[in-house]
Structures are given as structure tokens and as C-alpha cells.
DRENTI-821951 format. One record per residue (C-alpha): residue number from 1; residue in one letter; x, y, z. Coordinates in steps of 0.05 Angstrom, whole numbers, plus 5000, padded with zeros to 4 digits. Example, Ala and Ser with C-alpha at 12.3 -4.5 7.8 and 13.67 -1.06 7.14 Angstrom:
residues 2
+-----+----+------+-------+------+
:   i : aa : east : north :   up :
+-----+----+------+-------+------+
:   1 :  A : 5246 :  4910 : 5156 :
:   2 :  S : 5273 :  4979 : 5143 :
+-----+----+------+-------+------+
//
This chain:
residues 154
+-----+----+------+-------+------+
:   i : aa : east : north :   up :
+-----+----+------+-------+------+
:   1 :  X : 5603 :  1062 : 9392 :
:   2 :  X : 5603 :  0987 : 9366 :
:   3 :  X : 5529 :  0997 : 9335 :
:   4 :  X : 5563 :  1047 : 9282 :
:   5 :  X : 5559 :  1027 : 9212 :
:   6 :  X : 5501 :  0976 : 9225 :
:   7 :  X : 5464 :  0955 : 9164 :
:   8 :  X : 5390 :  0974 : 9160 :
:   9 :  X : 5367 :  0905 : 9146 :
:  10 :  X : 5295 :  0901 : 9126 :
:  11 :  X : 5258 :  0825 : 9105 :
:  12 :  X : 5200 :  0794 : 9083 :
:  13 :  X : 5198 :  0734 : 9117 :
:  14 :  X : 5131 :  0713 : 9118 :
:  15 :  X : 5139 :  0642 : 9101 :
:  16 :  X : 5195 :  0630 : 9155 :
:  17 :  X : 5199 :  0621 : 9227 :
:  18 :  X : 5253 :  0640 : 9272 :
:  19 :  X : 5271 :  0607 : 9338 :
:  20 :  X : 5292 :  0649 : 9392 :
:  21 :  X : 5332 :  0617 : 9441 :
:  22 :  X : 5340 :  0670 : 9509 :
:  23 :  X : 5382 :  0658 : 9582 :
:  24 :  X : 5343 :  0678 : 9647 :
:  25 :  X : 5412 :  0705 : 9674 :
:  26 :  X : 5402 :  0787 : 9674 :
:  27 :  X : 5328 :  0789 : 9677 :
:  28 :  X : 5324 :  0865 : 9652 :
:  29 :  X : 5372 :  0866 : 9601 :
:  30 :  X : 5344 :  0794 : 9576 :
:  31 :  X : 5268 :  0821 : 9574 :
:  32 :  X : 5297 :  0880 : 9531 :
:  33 :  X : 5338 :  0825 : 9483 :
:  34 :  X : 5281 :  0786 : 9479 :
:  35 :  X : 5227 :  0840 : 9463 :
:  36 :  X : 5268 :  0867 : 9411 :
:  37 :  X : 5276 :  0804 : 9375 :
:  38 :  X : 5201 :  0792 : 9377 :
:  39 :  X : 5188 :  0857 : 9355 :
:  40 :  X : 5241 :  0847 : 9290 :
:  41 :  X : 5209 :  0779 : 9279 :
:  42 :  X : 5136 :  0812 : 9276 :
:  43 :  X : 5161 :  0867 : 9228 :
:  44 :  X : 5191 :  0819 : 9184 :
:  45 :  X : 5117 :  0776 : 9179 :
:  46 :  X : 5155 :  0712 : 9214 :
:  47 :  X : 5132 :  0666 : 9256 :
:  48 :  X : 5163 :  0663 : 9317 :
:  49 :  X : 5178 :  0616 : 9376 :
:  50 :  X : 5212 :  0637 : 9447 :
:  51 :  X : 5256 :  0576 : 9483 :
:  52 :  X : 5288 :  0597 : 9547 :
:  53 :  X : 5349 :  0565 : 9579 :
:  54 :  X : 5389 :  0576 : 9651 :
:  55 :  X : 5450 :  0612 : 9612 :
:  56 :  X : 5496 :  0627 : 9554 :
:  57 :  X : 5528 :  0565 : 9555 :
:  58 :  X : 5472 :  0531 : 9544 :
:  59 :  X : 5449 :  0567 : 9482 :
:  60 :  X : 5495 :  0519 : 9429 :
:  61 :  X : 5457 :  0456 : 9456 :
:  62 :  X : 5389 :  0485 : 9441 :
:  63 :  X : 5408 :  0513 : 9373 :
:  64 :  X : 5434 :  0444 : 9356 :
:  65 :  X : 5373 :  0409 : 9366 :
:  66 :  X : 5328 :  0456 : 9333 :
:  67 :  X : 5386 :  0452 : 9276 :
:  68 :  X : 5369 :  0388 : 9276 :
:  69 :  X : 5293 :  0398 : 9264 :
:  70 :  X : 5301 :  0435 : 9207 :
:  71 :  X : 5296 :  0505 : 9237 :
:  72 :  X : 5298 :  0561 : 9186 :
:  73 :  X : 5327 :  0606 : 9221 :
:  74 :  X : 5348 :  0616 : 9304 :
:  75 :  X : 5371 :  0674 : 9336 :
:  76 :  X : 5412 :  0667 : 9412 :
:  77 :  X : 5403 :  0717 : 9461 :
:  78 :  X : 5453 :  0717 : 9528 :
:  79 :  X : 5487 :  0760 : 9572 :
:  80 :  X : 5556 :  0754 : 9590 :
:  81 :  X : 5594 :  0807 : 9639 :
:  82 :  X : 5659 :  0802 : 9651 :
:  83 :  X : 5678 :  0787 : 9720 :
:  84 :  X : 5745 :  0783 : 9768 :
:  85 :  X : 5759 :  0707 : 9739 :
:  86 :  X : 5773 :  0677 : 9664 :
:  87 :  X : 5696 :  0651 : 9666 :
:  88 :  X : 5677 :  0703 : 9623 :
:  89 :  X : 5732 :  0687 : 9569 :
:  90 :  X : 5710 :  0604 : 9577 :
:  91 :  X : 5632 :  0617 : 9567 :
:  92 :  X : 5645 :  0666 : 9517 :
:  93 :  X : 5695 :  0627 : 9481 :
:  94 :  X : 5647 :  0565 : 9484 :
:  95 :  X : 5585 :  0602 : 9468 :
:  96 :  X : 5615 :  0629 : 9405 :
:  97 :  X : 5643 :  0568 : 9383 :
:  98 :  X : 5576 :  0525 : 9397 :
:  99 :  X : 5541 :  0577 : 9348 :
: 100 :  X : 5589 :  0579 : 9301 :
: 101 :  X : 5591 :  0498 : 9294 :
: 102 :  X : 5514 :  0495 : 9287 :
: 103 :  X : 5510 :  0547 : 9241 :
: 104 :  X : 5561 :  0512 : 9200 :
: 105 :  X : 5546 :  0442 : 9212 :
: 106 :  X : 5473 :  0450 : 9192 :
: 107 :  X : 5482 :  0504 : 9142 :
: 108 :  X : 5431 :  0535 : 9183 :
: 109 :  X : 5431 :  0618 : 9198 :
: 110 :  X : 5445 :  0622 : 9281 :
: 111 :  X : 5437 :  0697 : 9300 :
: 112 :  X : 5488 :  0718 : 9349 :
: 113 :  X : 5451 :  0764 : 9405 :
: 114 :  X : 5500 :  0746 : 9455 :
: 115 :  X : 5529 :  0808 : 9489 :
: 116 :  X : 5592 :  0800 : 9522 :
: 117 :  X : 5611 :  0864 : 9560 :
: 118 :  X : 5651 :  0886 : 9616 :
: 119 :  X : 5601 :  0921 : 9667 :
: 120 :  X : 5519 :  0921 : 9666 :
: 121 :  X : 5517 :  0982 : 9645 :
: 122 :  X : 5544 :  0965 : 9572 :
: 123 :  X : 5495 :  0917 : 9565 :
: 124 :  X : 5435 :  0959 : 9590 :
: 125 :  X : 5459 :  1000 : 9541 :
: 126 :  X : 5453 :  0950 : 9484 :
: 127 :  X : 5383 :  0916 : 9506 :
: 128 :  X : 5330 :  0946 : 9469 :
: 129 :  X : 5303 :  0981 : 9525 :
: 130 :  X : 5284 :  1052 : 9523 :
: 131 :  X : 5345 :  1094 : 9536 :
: 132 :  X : 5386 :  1037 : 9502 :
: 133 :  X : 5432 :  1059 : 9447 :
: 134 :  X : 5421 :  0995 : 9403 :
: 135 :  X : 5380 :  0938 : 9403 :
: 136 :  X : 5425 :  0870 : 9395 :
: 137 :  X : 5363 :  0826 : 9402 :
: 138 :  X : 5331 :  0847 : 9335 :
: 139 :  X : 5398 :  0856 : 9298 :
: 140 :  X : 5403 :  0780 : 9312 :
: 141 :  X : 5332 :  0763 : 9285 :
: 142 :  X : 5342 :  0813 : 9231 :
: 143 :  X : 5412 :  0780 : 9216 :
: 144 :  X : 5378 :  0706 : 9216 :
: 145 :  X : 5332 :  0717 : 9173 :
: 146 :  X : 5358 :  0756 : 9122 :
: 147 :  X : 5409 :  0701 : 9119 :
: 148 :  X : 5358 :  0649 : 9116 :
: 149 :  X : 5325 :  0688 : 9053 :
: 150 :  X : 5398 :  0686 : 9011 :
: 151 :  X : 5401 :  0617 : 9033 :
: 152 :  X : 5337 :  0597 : 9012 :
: 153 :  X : 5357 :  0632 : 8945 :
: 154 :  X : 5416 :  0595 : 8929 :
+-----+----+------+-------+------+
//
């Protein structure tokens, strides 16, 4: 199971706010990413903001600009299942790499919810929903800001 040997990662991050970014592709497994990362943001005392977009790919974009903005901390949330073509391996590779460059860029924490599995099942599975098995939209939140605390600590 991938979720083995996950950190228990518990914040106070009352004086932050995390930006959740969340596709509308996979509507159930979305909800379940996107509950779950309001729910980690609430126990952690942040303030919290939902942005939706059409799909993974366009998760980098959004993260830039709120980068930009001077957003303490964003979290991603997207769904990507492989399919019979290399699409999954292009948005994946892209959506990864958009992240990665904002988080870098901008030196600021970019929580990667983005679950990139090979059926629906394994990402049922890791949506938060009751009966999942882990909850990959609060590990990102949790991840952001507890990243955003060391950084604001340096």
C-alpha cells in the first residue's frame, strides 16, 4: 500500500491560509479530495480558500498566480487515470513539473494531491471517502502547511 509509512503531520496554522486549487474531472473522487483537504485545513486553524479548474493540467497555471500573490501555502488536487494512449504520461509529466517550478520559483510550499493511477478504483480508494484507504487531499494540505511553518521559521 503506497500510504505506508505516512507521517502523522499535525500543525498549528492559525495565522496562515491555504489555497486549494481542485479539477471538476472525477466528480466523486474530487468531492472526497476536496473534503479532506478542507477538513485538514480546519484542524490545523487555517484559513482556507477553494479555486476550481476544468483539469490537472490546468492546476500549475493557477498555483502560479496565486504564487504570485503571495500565497502561504496551496495545495493541488486532480485526478489522473491512465488510459489506452500516452495522455496520461503528458498531463502527468506536465502537472508535476508545473508544481514543482512554482514551488521552486516562488519558494512557496505547493501540496501535491494529484493522484495519478491506473483504474478508478485506485483512486476511489485514495479519496477520502468512507471506505477509502487514505486520504491524499489532506496529506497535501497537511504537507503545505507544515512546510509553510519551517519556511516561515527560517
Amino acid at each position: 500500500m503506497s500510504g505506508a509509512g505516512a507521517p502523522v503531520v499535525e500543525v498549528d496554522a492559525s495565522d496562515l491560509t491555504v489555497e486549494i486549487v481542485a479539477s471538476l474531472w472525477h466528480t466523486e473522487v474530487m468531492d472526497g479530495l476536496v473534503a479532506g483537504a478542507i477538513r485538514a485545513a480546519e484542524k490545523a486553524g487555517a484559513a482556507y480558500r477553494v479555486t476550481r479548474v476544468p483539469g490537472a493540467f490546468e492546476l500549475p497555471v493557477v498555483a502560479e498566480a496565486l504564487a504570485r500573490k503571495g500565497a502561504d501555502a496551496i495545495a493541488c488536487l486532480g485526478v489522473v487515470i491512465r488510459g489506452g494512449t500516452p495522455h496520461f504520461e503528458y498531463v502527468c509529466d506536465a502537472v508535476t513539473r508545473g508544481l514543482t517550478d512554482v514551488a521552486r520559483t516562488h519558494a512557496t510550499p505547493v501540496g501535491f494531491g494529484i493522484l495519478t493511477t491506473d483504474d478508478d478504483a485506485q483512486a476511489l480508494d485514495r479519496a477520502g471517502l468512507p471506505g477509502s484507504s487514505e486520504d491524499k487531499g489532506a496529506e497535501a494540505v497537511e504537507a503545505a502547511l507544515a512546510t509553510a511553518l519551517v519556511l516561515k521559521g527560517l
